[in-house]
N, C-alpha and C positions, 0 to 999 in steps of 0.2 A: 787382733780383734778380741779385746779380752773384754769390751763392753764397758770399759769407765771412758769417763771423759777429762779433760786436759787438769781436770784439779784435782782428780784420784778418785771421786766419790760416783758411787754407785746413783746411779737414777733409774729405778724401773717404777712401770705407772703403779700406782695401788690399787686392788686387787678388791672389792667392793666386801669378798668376803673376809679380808681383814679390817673393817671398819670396825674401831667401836661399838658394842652393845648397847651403849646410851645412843648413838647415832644412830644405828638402825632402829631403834625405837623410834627416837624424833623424826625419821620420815616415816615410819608406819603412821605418824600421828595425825599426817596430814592426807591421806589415801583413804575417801569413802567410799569407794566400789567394792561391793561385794565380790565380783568378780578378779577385782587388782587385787586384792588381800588376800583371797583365796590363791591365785598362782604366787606371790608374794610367798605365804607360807608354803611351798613347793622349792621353793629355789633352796634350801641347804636346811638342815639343825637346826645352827642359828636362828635364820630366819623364819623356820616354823617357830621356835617358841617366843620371837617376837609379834609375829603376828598372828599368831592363833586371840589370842585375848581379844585384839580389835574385830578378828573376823566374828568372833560371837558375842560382844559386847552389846549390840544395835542389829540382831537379823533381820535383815528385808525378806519377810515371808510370804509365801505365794502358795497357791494351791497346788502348784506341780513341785516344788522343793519341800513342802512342807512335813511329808513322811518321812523322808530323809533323813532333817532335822531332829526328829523327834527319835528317830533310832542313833543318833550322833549323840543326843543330850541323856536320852531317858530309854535307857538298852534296853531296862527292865522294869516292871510294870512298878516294884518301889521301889524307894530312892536308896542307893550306896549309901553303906555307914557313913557314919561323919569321920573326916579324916582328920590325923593329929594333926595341931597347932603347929609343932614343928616340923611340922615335912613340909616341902617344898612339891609334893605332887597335889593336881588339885582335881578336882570332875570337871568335865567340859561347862555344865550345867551351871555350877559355881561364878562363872564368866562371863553369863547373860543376865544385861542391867534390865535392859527391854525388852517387851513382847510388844507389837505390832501387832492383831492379830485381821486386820478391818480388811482385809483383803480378801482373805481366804473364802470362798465357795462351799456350797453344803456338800457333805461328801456322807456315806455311812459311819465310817469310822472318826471324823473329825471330832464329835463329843470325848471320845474316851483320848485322843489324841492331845486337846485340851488340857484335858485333866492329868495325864502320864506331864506334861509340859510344867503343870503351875504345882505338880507334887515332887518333881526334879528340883528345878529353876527358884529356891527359894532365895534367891538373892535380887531378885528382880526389883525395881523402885519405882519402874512402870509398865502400867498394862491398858491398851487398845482393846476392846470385848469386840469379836467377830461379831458377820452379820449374822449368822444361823447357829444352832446348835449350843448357844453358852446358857446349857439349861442340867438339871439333875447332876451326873457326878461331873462334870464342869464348872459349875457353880459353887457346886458344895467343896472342889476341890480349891477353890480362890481361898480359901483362907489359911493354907500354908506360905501364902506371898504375906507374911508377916514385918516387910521389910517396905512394903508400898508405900510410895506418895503420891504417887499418880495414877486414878484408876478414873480410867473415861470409858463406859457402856453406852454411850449413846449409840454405837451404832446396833447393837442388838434389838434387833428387830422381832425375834422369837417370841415365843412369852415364856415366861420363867417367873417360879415360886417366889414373891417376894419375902418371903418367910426363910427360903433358904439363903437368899442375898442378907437379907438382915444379921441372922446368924455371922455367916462370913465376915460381915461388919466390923461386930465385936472382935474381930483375930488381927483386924488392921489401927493399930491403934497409933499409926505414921502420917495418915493420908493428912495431905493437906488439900487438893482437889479431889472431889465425887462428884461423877456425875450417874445419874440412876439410869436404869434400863428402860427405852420406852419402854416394851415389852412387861414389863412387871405385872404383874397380878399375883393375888392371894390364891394360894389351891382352894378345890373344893371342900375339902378338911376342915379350913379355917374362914370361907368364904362366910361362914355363917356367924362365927364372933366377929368379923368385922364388920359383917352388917348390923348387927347388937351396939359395934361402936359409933356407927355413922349414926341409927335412927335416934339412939337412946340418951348415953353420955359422951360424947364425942370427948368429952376433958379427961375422962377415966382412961388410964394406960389399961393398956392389953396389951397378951404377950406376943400374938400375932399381927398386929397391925402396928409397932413400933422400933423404934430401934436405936442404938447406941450412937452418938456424936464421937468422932476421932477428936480429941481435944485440944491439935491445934489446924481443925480444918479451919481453911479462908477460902475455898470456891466450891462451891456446890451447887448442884444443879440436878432440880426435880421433873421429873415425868412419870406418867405412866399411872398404873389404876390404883393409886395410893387413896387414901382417904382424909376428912378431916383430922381424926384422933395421932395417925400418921404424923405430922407436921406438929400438931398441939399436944401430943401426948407423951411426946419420946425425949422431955429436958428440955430445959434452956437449950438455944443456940451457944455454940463458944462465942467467945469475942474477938475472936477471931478471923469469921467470916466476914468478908469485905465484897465478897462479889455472888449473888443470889439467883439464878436462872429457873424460870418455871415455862413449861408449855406439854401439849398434849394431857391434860392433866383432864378426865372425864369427869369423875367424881368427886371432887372438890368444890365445895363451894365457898359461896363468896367472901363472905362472912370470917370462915375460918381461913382465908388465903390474907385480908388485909390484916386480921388480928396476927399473921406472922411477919409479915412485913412490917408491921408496928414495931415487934421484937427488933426487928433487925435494922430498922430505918435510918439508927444515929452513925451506925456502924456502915452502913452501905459506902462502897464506890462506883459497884457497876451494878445493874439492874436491870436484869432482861425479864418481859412478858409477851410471851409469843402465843397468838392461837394453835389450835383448839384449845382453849379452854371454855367451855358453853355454860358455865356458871356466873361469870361474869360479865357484869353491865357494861354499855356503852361509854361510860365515862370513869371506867374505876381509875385512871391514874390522872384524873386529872390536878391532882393536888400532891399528886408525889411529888415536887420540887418542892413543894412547903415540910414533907411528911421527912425527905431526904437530904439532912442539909451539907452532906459532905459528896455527896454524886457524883461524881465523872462522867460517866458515861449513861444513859441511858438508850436501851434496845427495845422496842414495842412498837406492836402491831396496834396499829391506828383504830382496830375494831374495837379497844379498851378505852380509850381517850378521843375527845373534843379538841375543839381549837380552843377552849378556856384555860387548857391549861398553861395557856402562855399569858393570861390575863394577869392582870397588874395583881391582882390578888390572890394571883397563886405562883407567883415567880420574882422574885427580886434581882435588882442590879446584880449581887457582889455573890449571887449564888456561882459556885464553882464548875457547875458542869462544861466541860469541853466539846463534848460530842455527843449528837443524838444520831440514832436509825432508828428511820420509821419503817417498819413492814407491813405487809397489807395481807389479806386472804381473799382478796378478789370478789368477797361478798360482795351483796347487794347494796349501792349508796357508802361503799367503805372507799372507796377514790376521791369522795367530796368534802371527806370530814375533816382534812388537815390540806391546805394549800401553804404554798411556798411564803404568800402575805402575810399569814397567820403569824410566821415565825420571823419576816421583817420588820413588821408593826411593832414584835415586841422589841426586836434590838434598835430599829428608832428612837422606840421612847426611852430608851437606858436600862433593860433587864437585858437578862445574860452576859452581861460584858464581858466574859471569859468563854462564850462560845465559840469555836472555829470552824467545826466539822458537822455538813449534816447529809447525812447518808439517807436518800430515798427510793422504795421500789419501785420501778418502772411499771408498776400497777398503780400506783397510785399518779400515771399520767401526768406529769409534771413537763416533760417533753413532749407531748405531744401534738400541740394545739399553740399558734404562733407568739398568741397574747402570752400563753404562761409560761412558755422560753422565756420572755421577755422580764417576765417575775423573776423566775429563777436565777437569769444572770446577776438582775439587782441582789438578791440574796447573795450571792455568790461576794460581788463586791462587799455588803458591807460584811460577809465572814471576813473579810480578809481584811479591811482596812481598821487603824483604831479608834475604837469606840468607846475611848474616856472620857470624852465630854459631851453624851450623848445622853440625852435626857434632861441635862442642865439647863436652865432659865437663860444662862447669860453665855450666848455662843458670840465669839468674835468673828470667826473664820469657818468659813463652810469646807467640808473635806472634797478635797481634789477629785475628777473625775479618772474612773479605773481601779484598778488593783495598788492596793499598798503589796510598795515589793520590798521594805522594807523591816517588814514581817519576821518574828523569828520562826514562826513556822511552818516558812517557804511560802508565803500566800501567794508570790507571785506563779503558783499553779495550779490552777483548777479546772475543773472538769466542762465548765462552761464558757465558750469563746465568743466574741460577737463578732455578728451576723457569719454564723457556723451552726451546720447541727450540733448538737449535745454530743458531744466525745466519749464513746460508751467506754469501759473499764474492760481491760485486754487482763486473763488471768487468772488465778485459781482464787478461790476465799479468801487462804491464808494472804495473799498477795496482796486482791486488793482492803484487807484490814489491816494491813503493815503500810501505805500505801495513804488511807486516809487518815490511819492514826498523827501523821507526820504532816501532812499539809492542809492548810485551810482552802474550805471551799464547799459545794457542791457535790455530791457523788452520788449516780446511779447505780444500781444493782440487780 
């Protein structure tokens, strides 16, 4: 029993911890549980120094792990020397590409916990701004992530010095998405030269109410208690910016909001205006498909816009947009201002013929009432079927009754069935905007 077999050669099974270094790599590659990559890094040597990197590449943080974290990354209140080039040892810190941070709970310590994180972790390329607490040395500590492309605060809800966010600004000179803190406001410090800049010269820069452009941003997105001079004072936009989001915006007015969208109009793809914003008229965009001639997508609350804007004089055939969402604020007489006809009428006559997608909120009642089911499936049909020769004087053939399922994309599914209720959307955000970006049709939210 010596253990070979009839041809001499040994066969015993292999042994997982003699595999390959590149092989244990390539299935760490494919394991996102935080939980499997942590016992992962437990099983041998080996395998900890394969999977230590992915276990801190992408932390999923939470308010019950999060001290932990911060004593794993950031031992001490500042950051270890920088190590040589040549060494092969590295700081945990060094290893985390992202911060997530929209989870985490207000806690006492979670400010200065922040701040110990984004004065470690300067390798980070994106950052998620918590809901509480990203305010004083939190803020002011953002600008050693020198390495950012990604910095989304919307969820910050706090308020915080837009004077020290500004600062911060100029240290990121990577980003390509910003999005602003609602939360924002001027301290009381400087409350008083920005209001110098709203009442007086809103065109004149100031050094508190403006701020530096990353030079090759393309998405940005404004909130919070910025002012005119803000937006008109702080440079040229880059030319880079292709997608522009404004809402909750109190003091801004109107004036100085379309004179930036002017700026930016030829360059637009996406375009979102979401309420509150209480400076703005009832019809400010009704002419944005004239003002925007490369569009894709347009997001707005119907509190801004008419049913004109689909009128022949302010929307052409060969204009390029794909998808509208309409949003509503459940104001008063804001569920009568845009019907499902509105945007039939137009693609009957031969505008939009590149439309497929139109997403509407179930405030604006479009389900609820038998007759305008009835609309909306029509709409549905004609997102989906093609609408080339639509408009034209000399039509031979009328288009077939139902869904074109011959669609490239996928019309044969939409959200509206006949004689079925309205098929509401099962899912998170992300979902269903991955979801209608891809098929034509109808969709509620």
């Amino acid at each position: 029993m010596n253990g070979h077999h009839g041809n001499g050669s040994s066969c015993r099974p292999t042994s997982y911890q003699s595999l390959p270094f590149e092989i244990i790599c390539e299935i760490i590659s494919y394991i996102s549980s935080q939980g499997a990559l942590h016992a992962t890094s437990l099983v041998s040597h080996r395998y900890n120094v394969a999977a230590t990197p992915a276990l801190y590449r992408h932390p999923k943080l939470t308010s019950s792990n999060i001290e932990a974290f911060v004593r794993s990354v950031a031992p001490t209140i500042s950051p270890p020397p920088k190590r040589n080039l040549n060494s092969s040892e590295y700081h945990l810190a060094d290893l985390v590409v992202s911060l997530d941070l929209s989870q985490l709970l207000y806690s006492e310590t979670l400010r200065t916990s922040i701040a110990r994180l984004l004065s470690h972790c300067r390798s980070i390329t994106s950052l998620v701004g918590p809901q509480k607490s990203f305010n004083g040395v939190a803020l002011r500590a953002l600008r050693h992530s020198t390495k950012l492309t990604y910095l989304n605060l919307t969820p910050c809800q706090d308020s915080c010095d837009l004077q020290d966010f500004f600062h911060a600004l100029s240290h990121l000179p990577h980003l390509t998405t910003l999005n602003f803190p609602p939360g924002g406001m001027f301290s009381s410090s400087s409350r008083q030269t920005a209001r110098s800049a709203q009442t007086c010269t809103p065109t004149v820069p100031t050094v508190k109410s403006t701020f530096v452009y990353p030079p090759n941003l393309q998405t940005l997105s404004v909130c919070g208690c910025i002012i005119d001079s803000t937006i008109l004072a702080s440079g040229t936009p880059p030319t880079t910016i292709t997608s522009f989001s404004v809402s909750h915006l109190p003091f801004v007015r109107m004036a100085a909001l379309r004179q930036y969208i002017n700026m930016l109009a030829s360059q637009l793809t996406h375009l979102s205006v979401l309420h509150p914003i209480p400076h703005l008229p009832h019809n400010f965009l009704d002419k944005i498909l004239l003002l925007c001639p490369n569009l894709l997508c347009l997001t707005a609350s119907v509190d801004f816009m008419t049913a004109h804007i689909f009128d022949e004089e302010n929307c052409v055939a060969e204009h390029p947009i794909e998808r509208i969402d309409l949003d509503c604020s459940g104001g008063m007489g804001s569920e009568f201002k845009i019907s499902s006809d509105d945007i039939s009428i137009a693609l009957m006559e031969g505008r939009l013929k590149r439309l497929r997608v139109v997403r509407a909120s179930k405030m604006l009642g479009w389900g609820r009432r038998g007759e305008e089911k009835k609309r909306v499936e029509d709409l549905a049909e004609l997102l989906c079927m093609d609408r080339s020769g639509f408009g034209e004087e000399e039509e031979e053939e009328e288009e077939d009754e139902g869904i074109g399922e011959e669609d490239e994309m996928g019309s044969g599914y939409v959200i509206v069935e006949k004689d079925e209720p309205l098929v509401e959307l099962v899912g998170s955000d992300s979902d269903v905007d991955g979801i209608s970006g891809k098929l034509a049709g109808v969709w509620l939210f």
